[in-house]
N, C-alpha and C positions, 0 to 999 in steps of 0.2 A: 198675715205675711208682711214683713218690713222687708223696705229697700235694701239692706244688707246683707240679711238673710239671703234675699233673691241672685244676690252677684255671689254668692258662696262664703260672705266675711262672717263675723259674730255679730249677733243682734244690737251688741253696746261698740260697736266696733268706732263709732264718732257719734258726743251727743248732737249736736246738729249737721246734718245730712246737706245744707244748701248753704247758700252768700244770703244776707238779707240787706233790706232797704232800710233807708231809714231816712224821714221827714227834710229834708233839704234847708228847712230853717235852722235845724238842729246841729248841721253842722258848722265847726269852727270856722271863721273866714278864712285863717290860715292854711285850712286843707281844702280852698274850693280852689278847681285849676280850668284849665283849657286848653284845648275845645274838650266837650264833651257830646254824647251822642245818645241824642233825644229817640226815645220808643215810646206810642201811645198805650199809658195804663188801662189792660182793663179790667173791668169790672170783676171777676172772672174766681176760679178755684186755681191757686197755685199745682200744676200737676211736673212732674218729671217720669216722661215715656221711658224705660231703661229696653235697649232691646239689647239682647245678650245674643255671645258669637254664637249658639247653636239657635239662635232664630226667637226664642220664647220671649213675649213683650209683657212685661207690667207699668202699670199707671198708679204713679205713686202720689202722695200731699205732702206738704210743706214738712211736716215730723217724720216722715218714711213709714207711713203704715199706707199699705195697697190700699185705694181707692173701691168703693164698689160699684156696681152697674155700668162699667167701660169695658165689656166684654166685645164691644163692635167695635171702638175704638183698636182694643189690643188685636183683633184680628185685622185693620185696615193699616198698622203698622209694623206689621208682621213685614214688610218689605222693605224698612228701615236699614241702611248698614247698623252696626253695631257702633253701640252708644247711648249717649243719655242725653236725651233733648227734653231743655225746659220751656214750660209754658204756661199760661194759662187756658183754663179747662172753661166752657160756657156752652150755654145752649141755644140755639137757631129756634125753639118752642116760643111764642108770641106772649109779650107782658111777663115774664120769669124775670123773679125777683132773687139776688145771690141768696138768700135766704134757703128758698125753694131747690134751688142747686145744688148746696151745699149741701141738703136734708137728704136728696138722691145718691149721692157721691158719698156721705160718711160712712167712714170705713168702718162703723160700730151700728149701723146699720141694720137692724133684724126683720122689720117689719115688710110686709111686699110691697109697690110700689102701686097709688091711686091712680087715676088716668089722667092728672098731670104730669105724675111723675115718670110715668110710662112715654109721654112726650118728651118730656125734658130730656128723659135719657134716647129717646132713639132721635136725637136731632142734637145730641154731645159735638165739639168739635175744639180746634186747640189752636190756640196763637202762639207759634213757637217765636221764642225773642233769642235763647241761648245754649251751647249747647256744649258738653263737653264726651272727650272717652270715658271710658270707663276705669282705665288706669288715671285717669285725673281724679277721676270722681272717688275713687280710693283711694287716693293721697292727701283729698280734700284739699288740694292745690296745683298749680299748673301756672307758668309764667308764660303762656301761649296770650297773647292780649285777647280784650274784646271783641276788634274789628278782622283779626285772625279767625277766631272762635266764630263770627257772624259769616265771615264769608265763607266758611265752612259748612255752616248749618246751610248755607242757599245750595252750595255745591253739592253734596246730599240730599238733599228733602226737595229742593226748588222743583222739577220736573213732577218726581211724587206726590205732591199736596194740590199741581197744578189745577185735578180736576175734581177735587172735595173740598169739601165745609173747610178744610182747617188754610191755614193761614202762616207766611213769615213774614212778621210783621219788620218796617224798612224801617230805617237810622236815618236821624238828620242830623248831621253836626252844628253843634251853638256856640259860640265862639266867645261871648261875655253872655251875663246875668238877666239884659234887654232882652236877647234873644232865648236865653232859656224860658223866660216869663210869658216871654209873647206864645212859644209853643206849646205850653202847657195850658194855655188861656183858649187857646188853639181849640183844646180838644177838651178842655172843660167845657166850653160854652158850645160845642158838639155834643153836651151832653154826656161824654166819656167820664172817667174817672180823674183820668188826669196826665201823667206822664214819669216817665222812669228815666233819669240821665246818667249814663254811663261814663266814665276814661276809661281808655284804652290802655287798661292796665290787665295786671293778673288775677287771678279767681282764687280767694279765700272762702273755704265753704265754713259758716258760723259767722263771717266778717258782719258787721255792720257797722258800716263810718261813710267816710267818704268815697269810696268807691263806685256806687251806685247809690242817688237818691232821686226823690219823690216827691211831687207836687199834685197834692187830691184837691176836689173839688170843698173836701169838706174835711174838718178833722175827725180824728178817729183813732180810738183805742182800744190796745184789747184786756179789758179789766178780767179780773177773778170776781164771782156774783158770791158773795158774802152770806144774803139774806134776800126779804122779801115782803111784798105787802099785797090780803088780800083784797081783791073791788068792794064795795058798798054796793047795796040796793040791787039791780038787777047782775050785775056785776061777781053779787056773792058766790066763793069757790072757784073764781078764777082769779090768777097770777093778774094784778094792775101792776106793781112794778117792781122792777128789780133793783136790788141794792149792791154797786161793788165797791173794793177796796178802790182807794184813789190816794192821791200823794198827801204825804206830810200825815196821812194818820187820818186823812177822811176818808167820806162815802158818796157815794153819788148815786141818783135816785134816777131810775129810768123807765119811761113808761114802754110796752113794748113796741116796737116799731114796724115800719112796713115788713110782710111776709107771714108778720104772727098771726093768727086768726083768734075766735073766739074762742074756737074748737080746741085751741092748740094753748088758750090761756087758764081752760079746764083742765086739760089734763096734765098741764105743769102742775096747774096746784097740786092733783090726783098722784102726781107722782112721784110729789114733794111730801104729802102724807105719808103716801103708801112704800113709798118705790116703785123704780121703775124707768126709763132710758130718758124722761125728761125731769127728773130730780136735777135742777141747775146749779143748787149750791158747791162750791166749788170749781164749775165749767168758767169756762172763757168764753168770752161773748164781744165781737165787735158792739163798741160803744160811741156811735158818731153823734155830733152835735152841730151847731153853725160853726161855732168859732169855739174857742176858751178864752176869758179874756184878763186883761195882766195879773189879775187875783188869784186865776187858776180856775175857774168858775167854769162851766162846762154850758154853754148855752143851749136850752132846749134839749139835751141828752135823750136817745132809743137806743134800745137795745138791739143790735140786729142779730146775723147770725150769728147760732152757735161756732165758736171756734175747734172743732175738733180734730181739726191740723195744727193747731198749738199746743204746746206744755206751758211754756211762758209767756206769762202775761207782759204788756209793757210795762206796769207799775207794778212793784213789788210790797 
């Protein structure tokens, strides 16, 4: 099931479903403005809650394909007015790596769920940041601002969410570049991810510019996995590292990163032989590193999680 499908449109009815972010370094000095309004990034799976007027909720990802294993969620927002509240998706389950959440959650999903993942999923919970109608979200725009839009989402959901896991996470307004730094520094060195800053503008769904960006703890992109290489010595017949496309016509070599097991670097290979749901050539893969640095050089590169709420990679 996709998000469009669900509201009654066509399945191709808009290729991208949402607004996206984009790296705060990234943009032009010319389109940075003020104030803007700081929300802690987390960690977390992109989710958009759709509850439709006759009551029925789905829990969508970043591409518009239904989520799996949020069957408590979609009954515990069944009391939602109607609308589409966005958020990030995480779990309350102890030491869960996005990796592992991600693995829960993907909507291509077959296999049953181990006894971590039976945690992860019955301890889901959602940090709503934004929120719009459902005639917005069909138009894939709306001049209603941000700070409209947020206080909306409290007026709604505020009482609702009071006595559960999920969360509306609060705005702080940054007035210059000092203050954005220091917030984001904020909540990196909390160990968070980082921070999302908004203007109080209108909602482009597909935008990414200036509108909303982003300050992580760590770089990170979402490469296509090209190739591959397997371990030495006791290693042999597991995935050691993965190969993706990267700019200007390179590759970038990554070993696999927190969340991968052994377990899980057998049966890539296994399934890269054979076939099979972790054949990775072609997949999107968040690719984080320390830094990159002025050469373009990816320091220390892992692979993390599959991206399977992406079509497009950052680099082409």
């Amino acid at each position: 099931m996709d998000i469009f499908s669900f509201i009654g449109l066509p399945e191709d009815h808009r290729t991208k479903p949402v607004m996206l972010v984009k790296h705060r370094d990234e943009v032009p000095d010319s389109k940075i403005k003020f104030p803007v309004y700081g929300q802690v990034k987390r960690d977390g799976i992109f989710s958009a809650v759709v509850v439709r007027a006759d009551g029925v909720v789905g829990v969508f990802g970043r591409t518009g394909k239904k989520l799996a294993n949020v069957e408590a969620l979609e009954q515990r927002f069944a009391s939602f007015p109607a609308g589409i509240y966005l958020g990030e998706l995480q779990s309350m389950a102890v030491d869960i790596y996005l990796e592992a959440l991600s693995g829960v959650v993907n909507p291509n999903r077959t296999e049953p769920l181990d006894y971590i993942g039976q945690q992860i999923k019955d301890n889901l919970y959602i940090d709503f940041f934004d929120m719009l109608t459902i005639k917005a979200f069909t138009d894939g725009y709306t001049d209603v601002t941000f700070l409209k839009r947020h206080a909306a989402l409290e007026r709604r959901l505020g009482k609702l969410v009071s006595n559960t896991l999920d969360n509306i996470l609060p705005i702080t307004p940054c007035h210059n570049e000092v203050e954005v730094e220091a917030f984001a520094k904020m909540h990196i060195d909390a160990g968070r991810e980082g921070a999302v800053f908004k203007l109080d503008c209108d909602y482009e769904a597909g935008h990414k510019g200036y509108r909303q960006t982003k300050i992580v703890r760590t770089v990170s992109y979402d490469l296509t996995c090209i190739g591959w290489e397997e371990g030495k010595g006791k290693y042999k017949g597991k995935v050691a590292n993965l190969i993706f496309k990267w700019k200007g016509g390179k590759t970038v070599k990554a070993m696999l990163g927190r969340g991968w097991t052994h377990e899980d670097a057998e049966r890539m290979y296994h399934d890269i032989k054979h076939g099979g749901e972790l054949n990775v050539i072609g997949k999107i893969f968040a690719v984080k590193a320390l830094q990159e640095s002025s050469k373009g050089v990816l320091r220390l590169p892992k692979a993390g999680e599959l991206r399977h709420d992406k079509e497009i990679p950052d680099v082409y």
